[in-house]
C-alpha positions in Angstrom: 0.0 0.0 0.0 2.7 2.4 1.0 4.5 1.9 -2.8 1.1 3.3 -4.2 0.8 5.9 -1.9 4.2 7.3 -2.8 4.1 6.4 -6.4 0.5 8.3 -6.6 2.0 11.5 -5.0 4.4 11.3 -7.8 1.8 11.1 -10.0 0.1 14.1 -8.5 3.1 16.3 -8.5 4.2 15.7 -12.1 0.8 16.5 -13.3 0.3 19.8 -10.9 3.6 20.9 -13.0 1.8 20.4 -16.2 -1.5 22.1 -15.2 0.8 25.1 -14.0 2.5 25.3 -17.0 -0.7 25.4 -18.9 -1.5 29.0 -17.5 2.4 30.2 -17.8 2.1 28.8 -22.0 1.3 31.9 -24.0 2.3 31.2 -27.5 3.5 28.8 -29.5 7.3 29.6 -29.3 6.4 29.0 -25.1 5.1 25.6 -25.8 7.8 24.4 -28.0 11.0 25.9 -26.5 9.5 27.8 -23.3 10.5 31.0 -24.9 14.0 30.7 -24.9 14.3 31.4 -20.9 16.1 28.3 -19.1 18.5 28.9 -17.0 21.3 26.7 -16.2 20.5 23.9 -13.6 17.4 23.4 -15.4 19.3 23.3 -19.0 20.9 21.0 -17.6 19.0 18.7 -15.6 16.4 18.8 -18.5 18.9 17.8 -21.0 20.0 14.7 -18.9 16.7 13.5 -17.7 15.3 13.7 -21.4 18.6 12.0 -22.7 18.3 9.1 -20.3 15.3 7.4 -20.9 13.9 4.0 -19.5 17.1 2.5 -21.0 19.4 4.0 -18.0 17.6 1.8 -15.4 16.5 -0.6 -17.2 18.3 -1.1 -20.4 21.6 -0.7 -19.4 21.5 -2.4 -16.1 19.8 -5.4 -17.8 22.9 -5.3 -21.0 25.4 -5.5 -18.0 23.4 -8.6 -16.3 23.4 -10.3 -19.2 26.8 -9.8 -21.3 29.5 -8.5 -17.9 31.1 -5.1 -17.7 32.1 -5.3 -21.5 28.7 -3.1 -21.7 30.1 -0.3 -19.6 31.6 1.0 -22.7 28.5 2.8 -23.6 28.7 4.5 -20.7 32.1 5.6 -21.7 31.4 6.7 -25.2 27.8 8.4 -23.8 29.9 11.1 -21.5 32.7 11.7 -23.8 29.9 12.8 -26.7 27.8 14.4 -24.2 30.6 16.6 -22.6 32.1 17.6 -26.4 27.8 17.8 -27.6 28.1 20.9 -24.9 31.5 22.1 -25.9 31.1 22.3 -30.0 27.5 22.6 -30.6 25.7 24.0 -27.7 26.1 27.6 -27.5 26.6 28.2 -31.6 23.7 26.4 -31.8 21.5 28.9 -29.4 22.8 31.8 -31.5 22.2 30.3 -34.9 18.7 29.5 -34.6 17.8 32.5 -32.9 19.5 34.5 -35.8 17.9 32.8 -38.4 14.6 33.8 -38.2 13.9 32.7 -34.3 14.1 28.8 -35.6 12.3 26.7 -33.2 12.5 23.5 -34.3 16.0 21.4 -36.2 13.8 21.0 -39.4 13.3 25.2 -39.2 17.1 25.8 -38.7 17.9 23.6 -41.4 15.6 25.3 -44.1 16.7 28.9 -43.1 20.2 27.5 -43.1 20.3 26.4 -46.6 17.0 28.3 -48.3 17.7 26.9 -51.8 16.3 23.2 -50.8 14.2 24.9 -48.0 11.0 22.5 -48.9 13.1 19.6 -49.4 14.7 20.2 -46.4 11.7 20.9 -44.5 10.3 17.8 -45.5 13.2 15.1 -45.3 14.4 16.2 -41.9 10.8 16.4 -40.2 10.0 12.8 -42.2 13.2 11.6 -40.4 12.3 13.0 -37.2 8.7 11.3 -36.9 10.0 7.8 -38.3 12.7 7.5 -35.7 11.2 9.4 -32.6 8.0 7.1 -33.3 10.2 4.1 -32.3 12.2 6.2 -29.5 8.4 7.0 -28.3 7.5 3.0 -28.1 10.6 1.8 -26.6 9.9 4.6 -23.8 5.9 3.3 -23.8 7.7 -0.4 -23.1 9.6 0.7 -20.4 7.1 2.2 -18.9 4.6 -0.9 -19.4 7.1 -3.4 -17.9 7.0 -0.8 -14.9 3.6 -1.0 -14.6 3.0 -4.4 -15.5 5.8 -5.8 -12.6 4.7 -2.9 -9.6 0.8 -3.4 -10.0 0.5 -7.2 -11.5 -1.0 -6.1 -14.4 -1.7 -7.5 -18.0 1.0 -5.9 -20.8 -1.9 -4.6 -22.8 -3.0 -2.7 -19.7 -0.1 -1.5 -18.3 1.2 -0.1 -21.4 -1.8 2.3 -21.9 -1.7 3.1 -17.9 1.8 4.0 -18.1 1.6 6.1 -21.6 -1.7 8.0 -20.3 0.5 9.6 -17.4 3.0 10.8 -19.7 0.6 12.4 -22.7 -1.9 13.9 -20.2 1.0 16.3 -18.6 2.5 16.8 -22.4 -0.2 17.5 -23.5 -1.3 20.3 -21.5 1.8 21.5 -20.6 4.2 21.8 -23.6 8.0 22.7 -22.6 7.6 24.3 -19.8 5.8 21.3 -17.8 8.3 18.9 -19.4 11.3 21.2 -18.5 10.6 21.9 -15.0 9.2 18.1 -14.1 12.8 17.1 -15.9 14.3 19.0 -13.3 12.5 17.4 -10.3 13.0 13.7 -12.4 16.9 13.5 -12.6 17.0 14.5 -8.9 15.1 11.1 -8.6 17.1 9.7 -10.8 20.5 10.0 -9.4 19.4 9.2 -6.2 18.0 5.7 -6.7 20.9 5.0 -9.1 23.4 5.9 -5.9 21.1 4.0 -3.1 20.5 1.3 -5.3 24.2 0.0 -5.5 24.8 1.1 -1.7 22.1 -0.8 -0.5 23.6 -3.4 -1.8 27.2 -2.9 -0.6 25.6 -3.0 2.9 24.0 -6.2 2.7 26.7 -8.9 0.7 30.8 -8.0 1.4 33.0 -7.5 -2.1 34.2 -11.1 -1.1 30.6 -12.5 -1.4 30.0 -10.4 -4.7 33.8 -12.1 -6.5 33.1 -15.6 -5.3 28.5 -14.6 -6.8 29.8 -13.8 -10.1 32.1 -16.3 -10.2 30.0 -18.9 -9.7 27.8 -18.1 -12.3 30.3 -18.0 -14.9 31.4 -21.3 -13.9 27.4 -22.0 -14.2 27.3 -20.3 -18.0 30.7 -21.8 -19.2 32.6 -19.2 -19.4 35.9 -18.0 -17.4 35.1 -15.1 -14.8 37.8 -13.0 -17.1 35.8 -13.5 -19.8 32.7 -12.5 -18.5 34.1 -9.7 -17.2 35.6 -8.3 -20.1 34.2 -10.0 -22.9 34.0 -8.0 -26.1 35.2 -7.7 -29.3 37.2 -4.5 -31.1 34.1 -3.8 -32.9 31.9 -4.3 -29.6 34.0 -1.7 -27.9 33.8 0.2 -31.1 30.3 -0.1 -31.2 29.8 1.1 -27.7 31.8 4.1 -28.0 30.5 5.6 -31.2 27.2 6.2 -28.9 28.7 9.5 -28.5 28.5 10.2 -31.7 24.7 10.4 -31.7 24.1 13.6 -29.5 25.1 15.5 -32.0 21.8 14.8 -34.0 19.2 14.2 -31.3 16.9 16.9 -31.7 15.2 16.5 -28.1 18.9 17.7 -26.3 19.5 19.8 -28.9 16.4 21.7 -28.0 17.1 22.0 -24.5 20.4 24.1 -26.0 18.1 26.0 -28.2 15.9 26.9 -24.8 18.9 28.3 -22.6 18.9 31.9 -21.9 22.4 32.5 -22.7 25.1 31.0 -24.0 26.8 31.4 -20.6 24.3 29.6 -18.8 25.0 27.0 -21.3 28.8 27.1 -19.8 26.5 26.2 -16.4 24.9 24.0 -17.4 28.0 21.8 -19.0 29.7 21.1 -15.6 26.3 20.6 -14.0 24.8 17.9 -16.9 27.9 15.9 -16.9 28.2 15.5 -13.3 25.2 14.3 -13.2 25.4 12.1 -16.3 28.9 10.7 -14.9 27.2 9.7 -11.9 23.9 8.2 -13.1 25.6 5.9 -15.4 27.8 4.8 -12.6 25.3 4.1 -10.7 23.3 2.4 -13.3 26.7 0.1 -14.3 26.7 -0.8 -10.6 22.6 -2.0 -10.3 23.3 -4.7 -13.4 26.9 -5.5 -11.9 25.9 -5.5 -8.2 22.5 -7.4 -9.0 23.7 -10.1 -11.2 25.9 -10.7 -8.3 23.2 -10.5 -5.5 20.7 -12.5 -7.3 23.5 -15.1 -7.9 24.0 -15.5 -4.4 20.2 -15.9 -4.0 19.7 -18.0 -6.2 17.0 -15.9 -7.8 16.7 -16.2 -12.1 15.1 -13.1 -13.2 12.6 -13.9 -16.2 13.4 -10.6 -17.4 16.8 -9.0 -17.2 15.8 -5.3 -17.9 13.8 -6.0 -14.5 17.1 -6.1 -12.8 16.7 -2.6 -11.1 13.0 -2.8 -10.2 13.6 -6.6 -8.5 16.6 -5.5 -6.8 15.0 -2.3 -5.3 12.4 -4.3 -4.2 14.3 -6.8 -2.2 16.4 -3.9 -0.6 14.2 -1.1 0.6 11.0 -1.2 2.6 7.9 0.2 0.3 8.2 3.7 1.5 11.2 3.9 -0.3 10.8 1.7 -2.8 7.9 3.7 -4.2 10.1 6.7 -4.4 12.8 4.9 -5.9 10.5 3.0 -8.6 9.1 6.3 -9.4 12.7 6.9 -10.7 12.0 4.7 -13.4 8.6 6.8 -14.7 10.2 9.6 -14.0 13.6 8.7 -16.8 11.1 7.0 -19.2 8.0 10.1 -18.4 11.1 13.0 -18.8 12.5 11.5 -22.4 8.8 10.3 -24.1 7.5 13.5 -23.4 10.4 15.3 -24.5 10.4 13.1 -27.5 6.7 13.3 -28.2 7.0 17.6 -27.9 9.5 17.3 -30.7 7.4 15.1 -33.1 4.7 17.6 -32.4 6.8 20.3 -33.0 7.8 18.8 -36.4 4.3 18.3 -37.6 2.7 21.5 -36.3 5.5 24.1 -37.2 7.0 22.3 -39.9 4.3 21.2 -42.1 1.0 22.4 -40.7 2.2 25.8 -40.6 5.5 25.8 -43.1 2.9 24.3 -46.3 -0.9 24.8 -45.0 -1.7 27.1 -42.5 0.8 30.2 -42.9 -1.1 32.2 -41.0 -1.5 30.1 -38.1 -2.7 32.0 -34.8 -0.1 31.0 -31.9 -3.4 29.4 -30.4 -4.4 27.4 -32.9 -0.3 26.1 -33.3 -1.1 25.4 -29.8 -3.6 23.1 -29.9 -2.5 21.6 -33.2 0.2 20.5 -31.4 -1.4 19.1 -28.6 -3.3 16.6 -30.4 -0.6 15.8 -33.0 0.7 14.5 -29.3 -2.1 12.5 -29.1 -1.6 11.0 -32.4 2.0 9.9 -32.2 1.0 8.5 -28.2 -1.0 6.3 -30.0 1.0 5.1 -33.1 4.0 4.8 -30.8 1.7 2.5 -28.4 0.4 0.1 -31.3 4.3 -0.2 -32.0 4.9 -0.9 -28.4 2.2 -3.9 -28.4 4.6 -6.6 -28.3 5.8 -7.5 -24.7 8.8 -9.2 -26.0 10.2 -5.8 -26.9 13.5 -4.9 -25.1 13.9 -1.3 -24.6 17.4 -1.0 -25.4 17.3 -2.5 -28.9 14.1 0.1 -29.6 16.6 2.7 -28.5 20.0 1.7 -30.3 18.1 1.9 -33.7 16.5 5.5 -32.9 19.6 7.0 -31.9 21.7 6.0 -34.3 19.3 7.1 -36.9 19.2 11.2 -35.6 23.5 10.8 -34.8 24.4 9.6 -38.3 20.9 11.8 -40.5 21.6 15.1 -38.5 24.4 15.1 -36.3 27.2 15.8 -39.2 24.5 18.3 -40.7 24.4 20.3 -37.4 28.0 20.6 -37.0 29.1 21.5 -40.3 26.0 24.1 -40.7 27.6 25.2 -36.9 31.3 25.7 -38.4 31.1 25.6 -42.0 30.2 28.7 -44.4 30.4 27.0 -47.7 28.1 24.1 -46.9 25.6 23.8 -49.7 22.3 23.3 -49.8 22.4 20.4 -51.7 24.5 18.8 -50.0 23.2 19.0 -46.9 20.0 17.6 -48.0 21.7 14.4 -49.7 24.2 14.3 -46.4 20.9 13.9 -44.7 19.4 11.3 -46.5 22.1 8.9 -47.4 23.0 9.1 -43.5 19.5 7.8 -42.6 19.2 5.5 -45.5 22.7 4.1 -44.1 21.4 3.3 -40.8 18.0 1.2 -42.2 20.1 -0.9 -45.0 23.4 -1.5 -43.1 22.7 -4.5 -41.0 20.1 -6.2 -42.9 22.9 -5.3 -46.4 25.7 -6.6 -44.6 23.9 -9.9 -43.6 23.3 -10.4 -47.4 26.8 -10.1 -48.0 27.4 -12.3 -45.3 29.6 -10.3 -43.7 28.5 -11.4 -40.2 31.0 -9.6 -38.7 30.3 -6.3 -40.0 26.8 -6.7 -39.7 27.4 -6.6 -35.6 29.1 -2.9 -36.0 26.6 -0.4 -34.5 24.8 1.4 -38.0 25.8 5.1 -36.2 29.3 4.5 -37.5 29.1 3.6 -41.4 25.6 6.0 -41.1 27.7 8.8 -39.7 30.7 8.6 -41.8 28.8 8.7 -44.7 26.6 11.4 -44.2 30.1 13.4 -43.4 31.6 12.0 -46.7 28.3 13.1 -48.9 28.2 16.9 -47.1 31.5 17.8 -47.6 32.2 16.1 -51.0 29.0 17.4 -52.8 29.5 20.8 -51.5 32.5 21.4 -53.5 30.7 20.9 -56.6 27.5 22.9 -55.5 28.6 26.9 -55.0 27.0 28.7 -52.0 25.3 31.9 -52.3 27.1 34.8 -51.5 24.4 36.4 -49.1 23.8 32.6 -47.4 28.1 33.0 -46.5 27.0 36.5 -45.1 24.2 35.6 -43.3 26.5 32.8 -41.4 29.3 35.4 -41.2 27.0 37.4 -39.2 25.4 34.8 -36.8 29.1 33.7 -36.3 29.8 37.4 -34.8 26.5 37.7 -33.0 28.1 34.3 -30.9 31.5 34.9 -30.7 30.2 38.6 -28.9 27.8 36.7 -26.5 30.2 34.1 -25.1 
């Protein structure tokens, strides 16, 4: 009774912050981006708690369960791309899309960027953002089902529209400014259960008990304890790192940057997000390490090994606690679907709806187009999410390495590069998503096994890179498109 109790209040107080931020939503530009007015900390804490979805406490707990410390190399590659995400494209980024013409969404940027495929542009890079934030939006509705489904008994089916309702009603009424200020009270949750988790656990089985746990079950698997532990391949550890890569195209952090206030707060917010982020993944490292272990020792086979953290909290804490700490997990799979969702609405609404139908849109009515075009994808994302077999980190592997290797080489070049063409930017685009979809699946016909196991974000990104650059030295830029960069360069180089 007391886990309800303290999951309900949770509940409560995430949707308060969404029927707040329905009175403090003016426009359009305050649902979408919350008029440009972050400050630091909640830059910051919005940005992680969007970035690290369901998978943090559940994906990547359960990948180090299953396959040994070899998976902590995502970890590794996830902090080094989010620390140089803040340090390269962050604060040009806030300039750039305020000076040209107040962009508010990626797609918008990249049309004023490069106004000779403006259309095209418009229309690729919005297409991309719905196909791949439609299956980052179900593996977030799977996480939160599994929640549901293992905290109140429920059936799949059930718990997977329970747990999507709680998300889309705050999103829904609330916009930005609910999902930004909720994000802020979510990774506090966060990092705490991901640093009690693993302590808990410290205090009940010695290091001793935890060496002989894990050794034991590798004698159990068939495999050497060394192996276990660091079993992986050069192209696993490859693999792994290259999630870095991907930040630099994922439009929901790269519209926290496009919220900030300043470009100074973004400075702030730098030392404050990767603190956080180093910790948190620690900490999330530890709960598949520590748990495997535990449950070893126990005796205990978990049916499901994305359940790690959720089994594990509820052997260690009594239900006071472990209410607050499962409401950890809606909170990292609540703060990145909505996020998610806002930026598929965003795409629709501003991009299409407005950009090719409805020009003269009233901020109102952009409002509440908005709203239910976050009804729409809730519910496409939820008919993808059907199938309780789905594992949440697979759902997000594929989403993120479709943004990193379509936009992130798009948005750092358009960032530093004055004699980017339009062209080429589009067909940079394209072939980086169309890389991602055929890669495995291509390589597998070839039967190049081995290649087909490298994570798609390499080839995907690398390509997109080749195409940009190469086809912009046989596509001329405009003359006032170089001065119009020139002078959004100056505009940042005086605010920093």
């Amino acid at each position: 009774m007391q886990i309800y109790i303290t999951f309900g209040l949770y509940l409560a107080i995430i949707l308060g912050i969404g029927l707040y931020a329905y009175r403090s939503t003016q426009n359009f530009d305050d649902y979408i981006l919350g008029g440009r007015k972050m400050g630091s900390f909640v830059t910051a804490m919005s940005a992680g708690a969007s970035d690290m979805s369901g998978w943090l406490l559940m994906g990547l707990p359960g990948a180090i369960f299953l396959s040994g410390l070899s998976e902590a190399w995502i970890a590794v590659g996830l902090t080094i791309g989010a620390y140089m995400n803040y340090r390269v494209v962050a604060g040009r980024l806030r300039i750039f899309t305020e000076k040209y013409s107040n962009a508010l969404t990626l797609p918008e940027f990249f049309a004023q960027r490069f106004p000779r495929q403006k259309k095209a542009l418009k229309i690729i890079s919005s297409a991309i953002i719905l196909f791949f934030f439609t299956i980052y939006c179900a593996s977030g509705v799977v996480a939160g089902a599994k929640l549901f489904q293992s905290l109140l008994g429920l059936e799949y089916s059930t718990a997977l529209w329970l747990g999507a309702l709680a998300t889309i009603t705050y999103t829904f009424i609330g916009g930005y400014l609910a999902v930004s200020w909720s994000d802020t009270i979510q990774a506090s949750l966060m990092i705490f259960a991901l640093i009690l988790a693993p302590v808990m656990v410290l205090l009940n089985i010695s290091w001793d008990e935890i060496t002989l746990s894990l050794e034991a079950k590798s004698a159990m698997s068939g495999i050497p304890y060394s192996n276990w532990l660091h079993n992986v391949s050069g192209i696993g550890v490859v693999s792994a790192l290259a999630w870095g890569l991907g930040y630099f195209g994922q439009p929901h952090i790269l519209a926290r940057f496009m919220a900030a206030d300043s470009v100074a707060s973004l400075e702030k917010a730098r030392r404050i997000g990767i603190t956080w982020m180093f910790l948190c993944l620690g900490g999330a490292v530890a709960v598949g390490y520590f748990g495997l272990a535990y449950f070893t020792a126990q005796n205990i086979e978990l049916a499901n090994a994305e359940a790690v953290f959720i089994e594990l909290t509820k052997v260690m804490f009594n239900p006071w606690v472990v209410g607050i700490v499962l409401s950890a997990i809606l909170a990292a799979v609540m703060s990145t679907l909505s996020a998610q969702l806002l930026m598929c609405s965003a795409a629709i609404t501003e991009d299409f709806y407005k950009g090719f139908f409805r020009k003269g849109a009233s901020s109102n009515e952009l409002v509440w187009v908005g709203r239910l075009m976050v009804l729409f994808i809730s519910v496409v994302a939820i008919v993808i999410a059907q199938d309780p077999n789905s594992k949440v980190m697979g759902l997000v592997s594929y989403a993120w390495a479709g943004f990193g290797a379509a936009f992130g080489p798009v948005v750092i070049l358009s960032l530093f590069n004055r004699n980017i063409s339009s062209k080429a930017a589009l067909w940079g685009m394209l072939s980086g998503a169309v890389t991602v979809v055929a890669w495995s699946p291509l390589m597998k016909y070839l039967g190049w096994e081995d290649l087909a196991q490298l994570y798609e974000i390499i080839p995907g990104f690398l390509v997109c890179s080749f195409i940009t650059i190469t086809s912009s030295v046989f596509a001329p830029v405009h003359p006032q498109v170089v001065q119009q960069f020139d002078e959004a360069l100056a505009e940042f180089e005086s605010r920093r």
